[in-house]
N, C-alpha and C positions, 0 to 999 in steps of 0.2 A: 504494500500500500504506500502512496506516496507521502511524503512528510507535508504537516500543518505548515502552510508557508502565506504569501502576502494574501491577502484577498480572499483568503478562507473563511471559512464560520469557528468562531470558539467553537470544541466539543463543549456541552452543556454537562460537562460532569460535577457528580458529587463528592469534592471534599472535606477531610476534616480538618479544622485548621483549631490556632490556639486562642483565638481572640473571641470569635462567632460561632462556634459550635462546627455541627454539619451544616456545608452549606451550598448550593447549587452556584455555578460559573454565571452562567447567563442574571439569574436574581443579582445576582452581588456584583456584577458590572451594571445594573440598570441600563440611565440613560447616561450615564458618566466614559471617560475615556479611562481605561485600565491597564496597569502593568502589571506581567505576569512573571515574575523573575526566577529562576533555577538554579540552585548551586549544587554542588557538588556531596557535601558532606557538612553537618554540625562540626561544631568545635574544631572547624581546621582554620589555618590562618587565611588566607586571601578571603576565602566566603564571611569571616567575622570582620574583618576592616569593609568587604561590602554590603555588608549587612548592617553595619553600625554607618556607613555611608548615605546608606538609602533610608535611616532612622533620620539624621541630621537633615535631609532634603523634602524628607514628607512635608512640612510647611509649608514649599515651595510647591509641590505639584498640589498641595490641598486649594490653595490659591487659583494654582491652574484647572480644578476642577477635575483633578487627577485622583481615582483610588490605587492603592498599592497592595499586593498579594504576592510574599513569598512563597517557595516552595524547595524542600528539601526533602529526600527518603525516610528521613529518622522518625522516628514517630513522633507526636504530640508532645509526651513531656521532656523527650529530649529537647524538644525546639524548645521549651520553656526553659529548663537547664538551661542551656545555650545562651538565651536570651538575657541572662544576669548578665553573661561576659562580655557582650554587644554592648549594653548598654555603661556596662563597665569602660570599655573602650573608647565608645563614642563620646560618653557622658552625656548621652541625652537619652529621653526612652523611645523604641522601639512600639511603636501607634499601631502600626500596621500588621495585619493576621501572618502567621506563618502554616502555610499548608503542608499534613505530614504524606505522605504515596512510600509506606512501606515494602508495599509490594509490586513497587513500579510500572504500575499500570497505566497513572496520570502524565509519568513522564516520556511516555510509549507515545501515548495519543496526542499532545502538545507536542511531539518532536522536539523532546528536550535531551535526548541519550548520547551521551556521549562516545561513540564507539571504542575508545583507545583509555576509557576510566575505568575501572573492575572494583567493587568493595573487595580488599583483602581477603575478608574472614568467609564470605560467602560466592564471591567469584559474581553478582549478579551485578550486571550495568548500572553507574552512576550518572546522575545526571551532568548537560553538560551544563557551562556557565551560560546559561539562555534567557532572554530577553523578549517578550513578545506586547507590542503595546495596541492594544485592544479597541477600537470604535464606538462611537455609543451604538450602533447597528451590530455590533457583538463580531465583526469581523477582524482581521488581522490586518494593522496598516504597517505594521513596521518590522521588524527583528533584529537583532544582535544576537551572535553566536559568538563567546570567547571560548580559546580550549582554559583547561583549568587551571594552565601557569599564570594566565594571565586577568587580573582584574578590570573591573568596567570604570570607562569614565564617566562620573554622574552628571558633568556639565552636559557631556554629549547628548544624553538621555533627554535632557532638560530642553536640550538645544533641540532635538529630533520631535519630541512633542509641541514646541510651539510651534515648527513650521507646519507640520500635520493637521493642530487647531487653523494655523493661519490661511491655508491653500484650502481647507473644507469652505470655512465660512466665507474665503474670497469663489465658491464653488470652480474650484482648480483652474482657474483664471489666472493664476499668480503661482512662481514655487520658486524656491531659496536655492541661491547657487550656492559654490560651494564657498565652504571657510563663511556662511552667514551667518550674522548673530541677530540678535531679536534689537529689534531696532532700524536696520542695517534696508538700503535697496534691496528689491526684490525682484525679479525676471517676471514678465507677462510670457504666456502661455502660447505656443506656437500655434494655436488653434484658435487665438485672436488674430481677428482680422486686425489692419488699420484702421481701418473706419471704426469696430467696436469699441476698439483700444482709446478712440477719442472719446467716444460716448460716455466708457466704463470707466474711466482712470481720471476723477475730476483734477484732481491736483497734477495732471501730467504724466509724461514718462520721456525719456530721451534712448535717443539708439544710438547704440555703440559701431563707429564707423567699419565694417571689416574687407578684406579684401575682394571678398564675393562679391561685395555689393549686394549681398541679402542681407535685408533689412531687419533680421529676426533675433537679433540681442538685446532686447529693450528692458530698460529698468526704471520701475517706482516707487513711489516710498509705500510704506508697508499700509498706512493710513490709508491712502489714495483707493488701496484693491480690496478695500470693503465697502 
């Protein structure tokens, strides 16, 4: 079967997590955008600095209308164990639910499995370090895959959901080159005409002169493409 990838529908499974009891995927995304994050294993290093990382930044995506849902194999009071040392870390507390998939089934179906990670004691697949940020249509608009040497960057995350928010509400009229920050010009859509591009872009846009002499690099302020 193919792997959960962009544009797919969340599976609607039932979790049990440490915050909310059991609780179904689709209920608990509502009509909110949601991250669905993967580690590897409790009590290991890189997953506790991004675990106490994504503790420190919930404020910021609560703002953005963001929920957050971990997800780790250990069971429920392991995550809670766990959970002292996170927030020992971080020094702040840890808001957001931690969902437990002892018997990795959650991480089967969310294409979170890491092929090249093995639990020592049992030889069964661990997950990878996975990233899936969720739609309020319950679909899949984004992902990140690290392998497990490597930690996530939380700006990036941050960075990747407001252009997501930004380009829905401009209804993908607008999308964020690269190296953009929130704030920063933003590209019109190749699928605008000129003529819309006047209609739709009250504050303007200018085109970047290129060799082609195709006129199709144009940039406006991020206000303008709402």
């Amino acid at each position: 079967m193919p792997g959960l990838t962009i544009g797919d529908t969340l599976p609607d499974l039932e979790v049990e997590t440490t915050l909310n009891g059991v609780i179904r995927l689709h209920d608990y995304v509502g009509d909110s955008y949601t991250i669905i994050f993967s580690h590897p294993a409790d009590f290991t290093p890189v997953c506790t600095t991004e675990m106490g990382a994504m503790a420190a930044y919930a404020p910021k995506f609560a703002e953005m209308g963001v929920k957050l849902l971990g997800l780790s194999c250990d069971d429920v009071q392991s995550h809670r164990d766990w959970i002292k040392d996170i927030e020992a870390y971080a020094a702040c507390k840890v808001t957001y639910p931690i969902a437990a998939d002892p018997d990795r089934k959650v991480i089967k179906q969310l294409n979170m499995v890491d092929p090249d990670e093995k639990d020592p004691s049992s030889g069964q697949p661990l997950p990878s370090r996975a990233l899936h940020i969720i739609g309020p249509d319950k679909k899949i608009k984004l992902s990140f895959l690290y392998p497990a040497s490597t930690g996530r960057n939380m700006d990036e995350v941050v960075r990747a959901v407001e252009s997501l928010q930004l380009a829905a509400k401009a209804k993908h009229k607008i999308a964020t080159p690269a190296n953009w920050k929130s704030g920063e010009p933003v590209v019109i859509s190749s699928s605008v005409s000129a003529q819309e591009a006047q209609q739709m872009f009250s504050q303007g846009y200018h085109t970047t002169p290129l060799p082609s002499t195709k006129n199709y690099l144009r940039f406006t302020n991020p206000q303008s493409a709402t």
